[in-house]
C-alpha positions as CSV (number, residue, x, y, z in Angstrom):
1,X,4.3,175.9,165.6
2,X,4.1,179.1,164.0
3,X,1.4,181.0,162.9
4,X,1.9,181.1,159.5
5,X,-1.1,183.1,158.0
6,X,0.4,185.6,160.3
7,X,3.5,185.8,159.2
8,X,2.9,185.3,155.3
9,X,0.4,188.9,156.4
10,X,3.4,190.6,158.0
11,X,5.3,189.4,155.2
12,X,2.9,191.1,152.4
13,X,3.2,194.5,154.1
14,X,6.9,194.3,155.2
15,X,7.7,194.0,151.6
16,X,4.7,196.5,150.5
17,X,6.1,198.6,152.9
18,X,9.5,199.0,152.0
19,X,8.8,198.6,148.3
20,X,6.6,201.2,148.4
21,X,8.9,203.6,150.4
22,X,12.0,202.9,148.2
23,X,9.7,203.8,145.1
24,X,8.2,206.8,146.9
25,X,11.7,208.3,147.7
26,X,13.3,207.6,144.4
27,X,10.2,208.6,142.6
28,X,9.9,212.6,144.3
29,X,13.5,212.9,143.8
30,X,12.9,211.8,140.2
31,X,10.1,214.5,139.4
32,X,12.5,217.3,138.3
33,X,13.6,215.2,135.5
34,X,9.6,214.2,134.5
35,X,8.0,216.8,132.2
36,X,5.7,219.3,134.2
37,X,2.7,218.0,132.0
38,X,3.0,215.0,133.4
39,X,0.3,213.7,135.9
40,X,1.5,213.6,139.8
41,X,-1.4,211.4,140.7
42,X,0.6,208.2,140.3
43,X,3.3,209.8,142.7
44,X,1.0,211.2,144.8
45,X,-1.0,207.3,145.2
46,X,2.7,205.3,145.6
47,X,3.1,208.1,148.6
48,X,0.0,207.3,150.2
49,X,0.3,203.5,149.5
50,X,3.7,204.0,151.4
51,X,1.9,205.3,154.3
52,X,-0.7,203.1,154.2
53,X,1.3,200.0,153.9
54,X,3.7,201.2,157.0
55,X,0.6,201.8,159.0
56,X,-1.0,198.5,158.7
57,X,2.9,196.5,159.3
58,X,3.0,199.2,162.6
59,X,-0.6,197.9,163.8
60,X,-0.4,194.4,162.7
61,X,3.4,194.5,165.0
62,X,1.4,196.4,168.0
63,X,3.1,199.5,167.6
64,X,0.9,201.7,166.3
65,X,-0.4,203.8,169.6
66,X,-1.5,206.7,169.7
67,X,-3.8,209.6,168.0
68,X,-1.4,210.7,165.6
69,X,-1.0,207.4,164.2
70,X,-4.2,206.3,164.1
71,X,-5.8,209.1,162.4
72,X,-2.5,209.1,159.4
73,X,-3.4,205.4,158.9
74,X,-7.8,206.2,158.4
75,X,-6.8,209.2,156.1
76,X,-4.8,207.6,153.9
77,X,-7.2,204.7,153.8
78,X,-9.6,206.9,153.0
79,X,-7.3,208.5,150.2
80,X,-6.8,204.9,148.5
81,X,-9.9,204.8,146.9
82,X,-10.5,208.3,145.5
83,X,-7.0,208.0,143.9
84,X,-7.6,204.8,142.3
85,X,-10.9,205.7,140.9
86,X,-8.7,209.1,139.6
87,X,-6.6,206.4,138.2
88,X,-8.8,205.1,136.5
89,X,-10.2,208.3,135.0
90,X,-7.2,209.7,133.9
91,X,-6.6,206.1,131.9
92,X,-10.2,206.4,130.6
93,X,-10.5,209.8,129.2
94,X,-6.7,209.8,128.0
95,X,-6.1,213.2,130.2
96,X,-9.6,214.9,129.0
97,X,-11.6,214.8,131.8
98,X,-15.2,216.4,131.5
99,X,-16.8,218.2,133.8
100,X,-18.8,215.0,135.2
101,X,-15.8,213.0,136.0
102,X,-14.1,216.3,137.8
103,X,-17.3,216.5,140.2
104,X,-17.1,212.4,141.2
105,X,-13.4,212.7,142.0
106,X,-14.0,215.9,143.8
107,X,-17.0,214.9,145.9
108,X,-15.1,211.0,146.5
109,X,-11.6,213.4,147.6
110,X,-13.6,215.6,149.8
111,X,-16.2,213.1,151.1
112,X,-13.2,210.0,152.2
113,X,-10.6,212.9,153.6
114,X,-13.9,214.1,155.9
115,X,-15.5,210.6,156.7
116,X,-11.8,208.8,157.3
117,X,-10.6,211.4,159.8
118,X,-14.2,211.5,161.4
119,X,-13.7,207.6,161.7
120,X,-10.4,208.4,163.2
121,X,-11.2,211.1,166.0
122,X,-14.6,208.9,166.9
123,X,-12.2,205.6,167.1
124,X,-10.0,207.7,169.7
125,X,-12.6,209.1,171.8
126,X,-11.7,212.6,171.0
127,X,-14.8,213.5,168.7
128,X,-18.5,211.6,168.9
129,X,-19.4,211.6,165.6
130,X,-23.0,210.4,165.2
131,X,-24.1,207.4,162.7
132,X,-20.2,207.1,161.8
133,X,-19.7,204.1,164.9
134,X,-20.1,200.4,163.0
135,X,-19.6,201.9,160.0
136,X,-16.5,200.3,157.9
137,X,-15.7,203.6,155.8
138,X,-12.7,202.3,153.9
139,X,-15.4,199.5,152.7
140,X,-17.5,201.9,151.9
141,X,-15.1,204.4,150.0
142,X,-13.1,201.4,148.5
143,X,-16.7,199.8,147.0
144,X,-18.4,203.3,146.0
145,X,-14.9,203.9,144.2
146,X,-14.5,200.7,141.8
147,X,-18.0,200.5,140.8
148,X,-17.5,203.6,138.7
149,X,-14.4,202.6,138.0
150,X,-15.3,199.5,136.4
151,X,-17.9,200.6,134.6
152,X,-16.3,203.5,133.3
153,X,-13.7,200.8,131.9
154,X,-16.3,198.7,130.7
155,X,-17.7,201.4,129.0
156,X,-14.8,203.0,127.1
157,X,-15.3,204.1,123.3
158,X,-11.8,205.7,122.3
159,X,-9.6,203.3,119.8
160,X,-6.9,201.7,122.2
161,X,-3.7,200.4,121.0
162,X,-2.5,196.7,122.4
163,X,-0.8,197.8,125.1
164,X,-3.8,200.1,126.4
165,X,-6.1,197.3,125.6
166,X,-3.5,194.5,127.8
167,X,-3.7,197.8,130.9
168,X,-7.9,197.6,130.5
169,X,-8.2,193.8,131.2
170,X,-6.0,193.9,134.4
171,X,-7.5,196.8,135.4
172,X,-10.6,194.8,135.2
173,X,-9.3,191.9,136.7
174,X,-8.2,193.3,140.1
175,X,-11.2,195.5,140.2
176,X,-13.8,193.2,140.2
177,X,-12.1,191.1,143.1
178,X,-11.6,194.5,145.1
179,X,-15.1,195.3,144.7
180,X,-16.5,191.9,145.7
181,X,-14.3,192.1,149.0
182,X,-15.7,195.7,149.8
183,X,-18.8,194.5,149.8
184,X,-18.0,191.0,151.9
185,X,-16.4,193.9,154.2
186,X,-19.4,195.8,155.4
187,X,-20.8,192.6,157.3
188,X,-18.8,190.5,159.9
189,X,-15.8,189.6,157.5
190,X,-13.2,187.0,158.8
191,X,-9.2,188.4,159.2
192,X,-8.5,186.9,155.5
193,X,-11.4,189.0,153.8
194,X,-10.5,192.3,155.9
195,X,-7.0,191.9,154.6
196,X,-7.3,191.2,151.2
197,X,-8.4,194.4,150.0
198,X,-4.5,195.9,151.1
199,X,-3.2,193.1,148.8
200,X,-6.0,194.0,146.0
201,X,-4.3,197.8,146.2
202,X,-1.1,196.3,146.3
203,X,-1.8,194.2,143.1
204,X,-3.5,197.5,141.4
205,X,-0.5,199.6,142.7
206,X,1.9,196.5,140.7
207,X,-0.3,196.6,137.3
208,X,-0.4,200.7,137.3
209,X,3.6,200.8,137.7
210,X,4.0,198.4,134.7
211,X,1.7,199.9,131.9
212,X,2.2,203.3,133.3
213,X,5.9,203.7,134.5
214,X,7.4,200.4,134.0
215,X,11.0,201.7,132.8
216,X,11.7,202.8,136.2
217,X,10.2,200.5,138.9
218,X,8.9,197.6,137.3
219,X,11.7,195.3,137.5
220,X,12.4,196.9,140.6
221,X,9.7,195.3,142.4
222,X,10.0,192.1,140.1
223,X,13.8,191.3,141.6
224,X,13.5,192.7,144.5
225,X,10.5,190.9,144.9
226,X,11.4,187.7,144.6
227,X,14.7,188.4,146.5
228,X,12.3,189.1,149.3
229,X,9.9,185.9,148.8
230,X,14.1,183.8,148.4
231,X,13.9,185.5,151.4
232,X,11.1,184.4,153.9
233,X,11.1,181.3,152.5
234,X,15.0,180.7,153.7
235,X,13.2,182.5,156.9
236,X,10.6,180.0,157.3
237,X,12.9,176.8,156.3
238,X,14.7,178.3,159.8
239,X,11.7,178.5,161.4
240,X,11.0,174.6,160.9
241,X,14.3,173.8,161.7
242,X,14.1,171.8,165.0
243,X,17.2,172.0,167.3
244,X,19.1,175.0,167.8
245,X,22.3,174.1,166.1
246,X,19.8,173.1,162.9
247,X,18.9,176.5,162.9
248,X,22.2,178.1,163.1
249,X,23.5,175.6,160.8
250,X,21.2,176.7,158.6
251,X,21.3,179.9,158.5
252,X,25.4,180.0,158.8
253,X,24.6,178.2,155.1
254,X,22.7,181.0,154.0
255,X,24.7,183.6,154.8
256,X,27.6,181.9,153.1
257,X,25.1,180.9,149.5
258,X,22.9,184.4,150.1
259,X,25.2,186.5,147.6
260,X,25.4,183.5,145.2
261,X,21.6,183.0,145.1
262,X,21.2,187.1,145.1
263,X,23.5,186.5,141.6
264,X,21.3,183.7,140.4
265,X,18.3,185.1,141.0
266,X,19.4,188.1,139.0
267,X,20.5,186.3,136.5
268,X,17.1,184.1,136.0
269,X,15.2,187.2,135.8
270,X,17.0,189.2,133.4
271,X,17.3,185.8,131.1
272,X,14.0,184.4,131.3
273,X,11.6,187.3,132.2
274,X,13.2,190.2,130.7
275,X,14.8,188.2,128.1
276,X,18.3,190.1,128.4
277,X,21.1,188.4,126.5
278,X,23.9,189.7,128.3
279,X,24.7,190.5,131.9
280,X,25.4,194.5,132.5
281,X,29.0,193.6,133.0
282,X,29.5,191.4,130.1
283,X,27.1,193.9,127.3
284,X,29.5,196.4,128.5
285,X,32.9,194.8,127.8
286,X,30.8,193.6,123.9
287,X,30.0,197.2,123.8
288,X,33.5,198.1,124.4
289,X,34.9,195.8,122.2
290,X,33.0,196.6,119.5
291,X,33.3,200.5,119.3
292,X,37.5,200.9,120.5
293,X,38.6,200.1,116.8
294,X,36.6,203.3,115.1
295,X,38.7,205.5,113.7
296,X,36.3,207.8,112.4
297,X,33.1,209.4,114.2
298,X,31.1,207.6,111.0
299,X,33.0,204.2,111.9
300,X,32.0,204.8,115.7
301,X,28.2,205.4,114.6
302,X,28.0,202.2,112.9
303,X,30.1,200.2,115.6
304,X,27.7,202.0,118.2
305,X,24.4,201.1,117.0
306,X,25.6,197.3,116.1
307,X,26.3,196.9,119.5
308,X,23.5,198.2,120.7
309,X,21.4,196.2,119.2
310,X,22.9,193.1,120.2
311,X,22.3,194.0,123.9
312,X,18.9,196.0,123.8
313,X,17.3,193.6,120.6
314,X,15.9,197.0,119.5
315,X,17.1,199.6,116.8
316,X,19.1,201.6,118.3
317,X,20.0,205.5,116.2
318,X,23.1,207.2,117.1
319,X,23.1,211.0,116.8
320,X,26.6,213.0,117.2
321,X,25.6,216.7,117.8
322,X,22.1,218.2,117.2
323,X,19.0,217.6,119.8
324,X,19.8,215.5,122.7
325,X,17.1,213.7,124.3
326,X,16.7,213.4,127.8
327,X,17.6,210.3,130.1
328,X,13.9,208.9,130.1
329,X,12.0,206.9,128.2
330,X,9.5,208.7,125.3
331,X,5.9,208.1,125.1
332,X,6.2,205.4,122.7
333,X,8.2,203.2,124.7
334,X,11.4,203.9,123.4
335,X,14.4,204.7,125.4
336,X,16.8,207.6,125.3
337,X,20.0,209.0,126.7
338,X,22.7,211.6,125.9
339,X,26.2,211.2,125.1
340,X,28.8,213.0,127.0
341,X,32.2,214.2,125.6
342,X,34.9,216.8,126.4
343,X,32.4,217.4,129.5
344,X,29.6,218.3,127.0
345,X,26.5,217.1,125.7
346,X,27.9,215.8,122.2
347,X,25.2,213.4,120.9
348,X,22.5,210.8,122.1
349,X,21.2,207.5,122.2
350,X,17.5,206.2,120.9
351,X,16.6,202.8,121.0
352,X,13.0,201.9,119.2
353,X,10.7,199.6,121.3
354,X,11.3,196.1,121.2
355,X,9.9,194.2,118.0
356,X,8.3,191.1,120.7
357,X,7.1,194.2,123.0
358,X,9.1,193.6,126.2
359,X,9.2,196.8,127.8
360,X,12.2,198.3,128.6
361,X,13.4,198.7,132.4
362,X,15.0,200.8,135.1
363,X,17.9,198.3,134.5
364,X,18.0,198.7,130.6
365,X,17.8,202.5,131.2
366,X,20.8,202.6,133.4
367,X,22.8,200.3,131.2
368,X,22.2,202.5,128.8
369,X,24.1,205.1,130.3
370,X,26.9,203.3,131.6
371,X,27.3,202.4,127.7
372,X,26.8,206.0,126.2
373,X,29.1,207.2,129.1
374,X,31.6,204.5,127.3
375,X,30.5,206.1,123.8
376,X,31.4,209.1,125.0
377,X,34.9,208.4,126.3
378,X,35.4,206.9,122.8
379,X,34.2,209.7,120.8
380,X,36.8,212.0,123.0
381,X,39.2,210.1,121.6
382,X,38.2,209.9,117.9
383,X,37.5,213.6,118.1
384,X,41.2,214.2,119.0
385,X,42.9,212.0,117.1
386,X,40.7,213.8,114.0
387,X,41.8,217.0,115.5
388,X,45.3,216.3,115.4
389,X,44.9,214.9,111.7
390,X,43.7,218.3,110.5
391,X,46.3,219.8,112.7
392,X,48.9,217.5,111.1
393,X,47.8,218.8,107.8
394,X,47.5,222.0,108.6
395,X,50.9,221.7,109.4
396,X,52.0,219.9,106.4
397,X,50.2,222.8,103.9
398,X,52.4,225.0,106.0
399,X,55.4,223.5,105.8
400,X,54.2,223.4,101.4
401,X,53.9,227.1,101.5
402,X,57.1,227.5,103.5
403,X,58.7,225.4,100.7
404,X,56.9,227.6,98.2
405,X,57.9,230.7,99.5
406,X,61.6,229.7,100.3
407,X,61.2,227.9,96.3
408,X,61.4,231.9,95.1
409,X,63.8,233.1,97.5
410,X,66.1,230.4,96.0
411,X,65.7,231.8,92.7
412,X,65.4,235.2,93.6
413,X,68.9,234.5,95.4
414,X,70.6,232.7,92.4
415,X,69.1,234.6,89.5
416,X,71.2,237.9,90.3
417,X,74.4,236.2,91.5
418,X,74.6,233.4,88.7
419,X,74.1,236.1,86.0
420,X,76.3,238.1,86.9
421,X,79.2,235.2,87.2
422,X,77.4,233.9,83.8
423,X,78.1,237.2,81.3
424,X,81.3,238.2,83.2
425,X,82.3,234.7,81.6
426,X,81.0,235.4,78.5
427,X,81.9,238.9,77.9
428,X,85.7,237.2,78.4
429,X,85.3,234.6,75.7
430,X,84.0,236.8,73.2
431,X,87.5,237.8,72.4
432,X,89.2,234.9,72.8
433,X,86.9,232.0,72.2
434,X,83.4,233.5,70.6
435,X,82.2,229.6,69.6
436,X,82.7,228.7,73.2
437,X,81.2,232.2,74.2
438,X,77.6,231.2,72.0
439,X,77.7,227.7,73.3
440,X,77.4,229.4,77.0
441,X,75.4,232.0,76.3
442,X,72.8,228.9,75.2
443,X,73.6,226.9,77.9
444,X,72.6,230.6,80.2
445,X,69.1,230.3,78.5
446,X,68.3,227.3,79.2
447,X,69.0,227.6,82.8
448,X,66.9,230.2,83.0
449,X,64.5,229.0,80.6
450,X,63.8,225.9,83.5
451,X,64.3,228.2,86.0
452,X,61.1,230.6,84.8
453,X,59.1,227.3,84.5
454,X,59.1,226.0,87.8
455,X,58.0,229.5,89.2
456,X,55.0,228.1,89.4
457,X,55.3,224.3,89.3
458,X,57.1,222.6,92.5
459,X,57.9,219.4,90.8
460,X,60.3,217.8,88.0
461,X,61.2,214.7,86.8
462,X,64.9,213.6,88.0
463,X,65.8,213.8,84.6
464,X,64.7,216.9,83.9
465,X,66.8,218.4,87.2
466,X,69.2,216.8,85.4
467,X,69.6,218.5,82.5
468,X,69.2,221.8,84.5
469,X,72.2,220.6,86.7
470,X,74.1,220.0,83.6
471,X,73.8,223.1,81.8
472,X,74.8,225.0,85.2
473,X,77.3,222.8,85.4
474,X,78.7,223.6,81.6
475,X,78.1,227.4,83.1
476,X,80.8,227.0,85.4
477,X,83.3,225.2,83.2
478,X,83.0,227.9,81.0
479,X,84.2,229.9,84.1
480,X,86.5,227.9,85.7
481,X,88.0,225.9,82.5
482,X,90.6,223.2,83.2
483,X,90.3,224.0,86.9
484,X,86.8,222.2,86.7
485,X,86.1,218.9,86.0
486,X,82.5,217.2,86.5
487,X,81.4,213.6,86.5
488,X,77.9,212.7,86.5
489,X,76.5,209.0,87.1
490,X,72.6,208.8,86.5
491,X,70.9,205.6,87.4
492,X,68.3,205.4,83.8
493,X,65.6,203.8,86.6
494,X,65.7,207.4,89.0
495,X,65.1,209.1,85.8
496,X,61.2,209.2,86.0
497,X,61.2,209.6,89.4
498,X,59.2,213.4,90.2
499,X,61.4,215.0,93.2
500,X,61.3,218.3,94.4
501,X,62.5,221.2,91.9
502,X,66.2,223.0,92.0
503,X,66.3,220.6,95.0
504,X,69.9,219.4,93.4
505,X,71.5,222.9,92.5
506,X,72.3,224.4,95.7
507,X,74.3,221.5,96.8
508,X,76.5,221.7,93.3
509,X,76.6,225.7,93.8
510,X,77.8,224.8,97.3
511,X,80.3,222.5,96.2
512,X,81.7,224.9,93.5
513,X,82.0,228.0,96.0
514,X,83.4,226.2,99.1
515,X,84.9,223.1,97.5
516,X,87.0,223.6,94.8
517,X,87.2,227.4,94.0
518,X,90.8,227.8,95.1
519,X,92.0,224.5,93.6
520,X,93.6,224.2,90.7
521,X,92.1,220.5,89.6
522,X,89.2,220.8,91.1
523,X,86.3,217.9,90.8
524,X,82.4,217.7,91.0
525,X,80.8,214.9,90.5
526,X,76.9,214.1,91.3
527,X,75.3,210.7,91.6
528,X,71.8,210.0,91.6
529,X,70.3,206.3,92.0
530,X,67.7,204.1,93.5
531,X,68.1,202.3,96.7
532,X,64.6,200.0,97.2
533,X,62.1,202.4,98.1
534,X,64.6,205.4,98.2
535,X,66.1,207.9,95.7
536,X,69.9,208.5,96.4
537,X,71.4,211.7,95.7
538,X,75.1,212.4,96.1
539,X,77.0,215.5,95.2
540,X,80.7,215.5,95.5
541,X,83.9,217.5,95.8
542,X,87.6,217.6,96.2
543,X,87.6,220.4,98.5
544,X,88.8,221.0,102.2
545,X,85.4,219.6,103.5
546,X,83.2,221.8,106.2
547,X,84.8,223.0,109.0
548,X,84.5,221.3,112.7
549,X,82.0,223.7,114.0
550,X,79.3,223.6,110.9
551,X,75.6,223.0,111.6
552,X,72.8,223.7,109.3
553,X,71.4,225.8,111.5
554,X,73.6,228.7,111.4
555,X,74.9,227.8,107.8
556,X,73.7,230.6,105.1
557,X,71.1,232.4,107.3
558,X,68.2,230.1,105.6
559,X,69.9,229.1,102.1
560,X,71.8,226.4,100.9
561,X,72.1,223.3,102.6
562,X,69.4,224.1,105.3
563,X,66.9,225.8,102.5
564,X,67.0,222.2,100.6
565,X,66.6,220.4,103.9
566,X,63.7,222.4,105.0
567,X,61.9,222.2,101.6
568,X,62.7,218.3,101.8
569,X,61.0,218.1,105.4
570,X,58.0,220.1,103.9
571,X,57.3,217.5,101.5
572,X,58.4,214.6,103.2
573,X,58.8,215.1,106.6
574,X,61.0,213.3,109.0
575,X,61.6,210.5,106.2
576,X,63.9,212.7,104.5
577,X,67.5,213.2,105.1
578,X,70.4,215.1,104.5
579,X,73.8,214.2,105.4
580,X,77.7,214.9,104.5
581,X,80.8,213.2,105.2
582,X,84.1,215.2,104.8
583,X,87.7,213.0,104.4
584,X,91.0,213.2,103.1
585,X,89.7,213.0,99.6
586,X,86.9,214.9,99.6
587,X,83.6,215.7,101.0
588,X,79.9,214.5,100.3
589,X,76.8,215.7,100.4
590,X,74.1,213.0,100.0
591,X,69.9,213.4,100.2
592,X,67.8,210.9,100.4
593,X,64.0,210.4,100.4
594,X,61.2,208.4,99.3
595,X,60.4,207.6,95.8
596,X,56.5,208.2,97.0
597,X,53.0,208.8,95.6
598,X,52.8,212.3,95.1
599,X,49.5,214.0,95.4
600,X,47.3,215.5,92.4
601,X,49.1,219.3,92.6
602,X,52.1,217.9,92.7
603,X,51.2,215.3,89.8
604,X,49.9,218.2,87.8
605,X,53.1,220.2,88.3
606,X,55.2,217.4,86.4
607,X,52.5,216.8,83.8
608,X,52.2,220.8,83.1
609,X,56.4,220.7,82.9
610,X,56.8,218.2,80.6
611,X,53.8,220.1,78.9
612,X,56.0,223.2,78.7
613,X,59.0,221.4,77.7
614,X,57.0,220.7,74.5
């Protein structure tokens, strides 16, 4: 049969032992990211509590031999109590120690390190140290340590908030059992009593971390705790197993159920202990969920901190830019992380303490930033797709003042050339027709009277275009007489429509010069209609058509045809279009684009046109 009370004390330190060493390692490599106000005494006792713990599992296994050893494990029992007693201080005078308190902790440092090591070097025989042999000193040091300590506790006067009161009373609570076993230890103690105090300073040790640093070991202990006690009880269920094959059996079960139990155990804790409503896997993918369908950094802020506090229960602020906090939790129990984007600190994460006071954990800290590293990967995206909005509009103003500017090269280009056509036509008829010759020289003034107008205004109702098309149009049968006829078929509905000035009269000056200015019976015609959500423009001619090799982009080194189309793109962009078809008959030039909400300049333009029309 087993001894059990043995193994449930090599039990206590194995686990103290490696609990402690884990915490000791991650806790020094953890320092850099602590603020250099921050008290080391609470690193420097889980350090000590390592070594002390590891001692005791070495002697109570029979390995401990030799000075060195022996004379670690005294000293850093003799450490234990002078760094709980500064504990306790530190807690008690809030980090204001006066100049009493310094003197205790000094003399208690000074007076264990001497008397432990002397204990030590008189236990091996090197040194006789008189009056020290009988003498328990870690009793002695452990009870002359807690009986300030409590009374110090019992004696504090500084307003406490509920949390600091909760810290006092367990403070209390482990103290008083401590000191009554330091006391029972300077006699003839039994094995129980000699051991208890190492699970007294492993209780204190637990209660410290949790009001002090519970964020980043707490639930560490708490799960991997009771893994460890899942643990030795699966070790001892072995160990009562009778036959051979019961025990293999057995523990060919366990390792087969370990990894599920590991989950459940996991599970239980977060859900019932810590209260956690989602697993870290599945608050990621709500987190996810909820923040891929922002468009906009404001939409992403929201979506953030509702997600947030459907995991954490806490309210949670989003920041985009400014201060970034660190990766720590703040004095008041909040927690806090940055946000990286574009490899770049680009906001941060603060979630407010918990309304029913759960603390947050090492687990809530790193799940924290696994979901601001999701955040972040989010926010690179909205950031670019904003970027390449502005850049798209940029690009759109652009392509307006290209329109603009290629606008008065149009008129700068026809203003000289369709004058001088114009009074060369009129300074014929004067002679022969003078009526016809007044009736032109009107129709001349109006052209340019429209012309002069849309200098400065980019848009005009079809019908407007129109009437500026027509009275070029009456121009050039002036010019051309019966060589020229026009037919012109206006849909009343397009009429209203606001399109693009002089978009109309290059394509009818193009038709005239390279369609029918060597024919005899020439024909121009010009449709304009609505087809759904497009207007339909056509211009036609009788002519010979373009020849095989024509492109826009070589045609008229930037006017004409490619001028319109450009100007069309500019407002448009890829949804409009410009196409001809040439055949035996004829050829046809034909825009189209959308009938579409036009924007407040371009609304103002028409309204100031039909303004100056009055």
């Amino acid at each position: 049969m087993p001894d059990f009370s043995y193994l449930a004390s090599l039990a206590v330190f194995t686990f103290g032992a490696l609990a402690l060493s884990v915490l000791t390692v991650f806790y020094w490599t953890e320092r850099r990211r602590r603020s250099a106000t921050q008290s080391a005494v609470l690193r420097i006792f889980t350090l000590v509590c390592a070594i002390a713990f590891v001692n005791n599992l070495l002697d109570q296994t029979g390995m401990l031999q030799g000075v060195g050893p022996v004379l670690v494990r005294d000293l850093s029992a003799g450490l234990l109590p002078a760094l709980i007693l500064h504990l306790v201080v530190e807690f008690v005078s809030h980090g204001r120690r006066g100049p009493g308190w310094l003197g205790i902790l000094v003399a208690f440092y000074g007076g264990g390190s001497v008397a432990s090591v002397a204990a030590g070097l008189d236990e091996t025989g090197l040194l006789s140290v008189p009056g020290i042999a009988g003498v328990h000193v870690p009793a002695v040091l452990l009870l002359g340590a807690t009986m300030p300590a409590i009374l110090g506790l019992a004696m504090m006067r500084r307003p406490l908030r509920p949390g600091e009161r909760s810290y006092r009373r367990a403070l209390i609570a482990v103290l008083i059992p401590m000191l009554v076993c330091a006391a029972a230890n300077l006699g003839e103690p039994g094995a129980l009593v000699r051991q208890l105090p190492d699970y007294l300073v492993l209780a204190f040790f637990c209660v410290t971390l949790y009001f002090r640093e519970r964020l980043a070991f707490i639930d560490l202990l708490v799960k991997r705790g009771a893994f460890f006690a899942t643990g030795l009880a699966i070790l001892f269920g072995s160990l009562l197993a009778g036959a051979f094959w019961m025990r293999s059996v057995y523990g060919i079960g366990i390792l087969l159920l370990g990894p599920l139990v590991y989950e459940r155990i996991d599970r239980a804790i977060d859900a019932v202990w810590l209260r956690r409503p989602y697993a870290p896997i599945e608050a990621e993918r709500q987190f996810i969920r909820e923040i891929q369908a922002a468009a906009t950094e404001d939409e992403l802020r929201t979506a953030a901190g509702r997600g947030l506090e459907a995991i954490f229960r806490a309210k949670p602020e989003v920041r985009f830019g400014g201060v970034v906090s660190k990766d720590e939790a703040v004095e008041d129990g909040s927690l806090a992380t940055s946000v990286e984007a574009n490899s770049s600190n680009a906001g941060s994460i603060v979630v407010a303490p918990r309304p029913d006071g759960i603390p947050f954990l090492s687990d809530d800290r790193r799940l924290l930033q696994s979901l601001a590293g999701a955040l972040g990967v989010v926010l690179e995206n909205v950031q670019f797709r904003a970027d390449r909005r502005r850049q798209e509009e940029r690009e759109q103003q652009l392509r307006w003042l290209t329109s603009r500017a290629e606008l008065k090269a149009l008129r700068a280009q026809i203003n000289p050339h369709f004058l001088f056509n114009a009074l060369s036509v009129i300074a014929g008829l004067i002679q022969y027709d003078p009526e016809l010759a007044a009736g032109t020289i009107d129709e001349l003034a109006q052209v340019f009277r429209y012309t002069l107008r849309k200098s400065t205004h980019e848009w005009a109702p079809l019908a407007e275009e129109m009437e500026f098309v027509a009275a070029y149009l009456r121009i050039e049968q002036a010019r051309f007489g019966e060589r020229l006829k026009v037919e012109l078929q206006i849909d009343p509905a397009a009429c209203p429509i606001p399109i693009p000035a002089m978009s109309i009269q290059p394509l009818i000056e193009n038709a005239i010069k390279h369609g029918i200015s060597g024919r005899q019976d020439g024909i121009v015609g010009l449709r304009a209609a609505l087809d759904g959500e497009l207007v339909s423009i056509e211009v036609f001619d009788n002519g010979p058509g373009f020849p095989p090799e024509f492109s826009l982009e070589d045609y008229g080194e930037g006017h004409g045809l490619r001028n319109v189309m450009e100007r069309l793109r500019g407002y448009y962009g890829e949804a409009a279009r410009l196409w001809w078809k040439c055949g035996p008959d004829g050829t046809v030039v034909g825009l189209t684009f959308p009938q579409c909400t036009l924007s407040s300049a371009a609304i103002g333009d028409t309204n100031r046109a039909r303004s100056d029309r009055r």
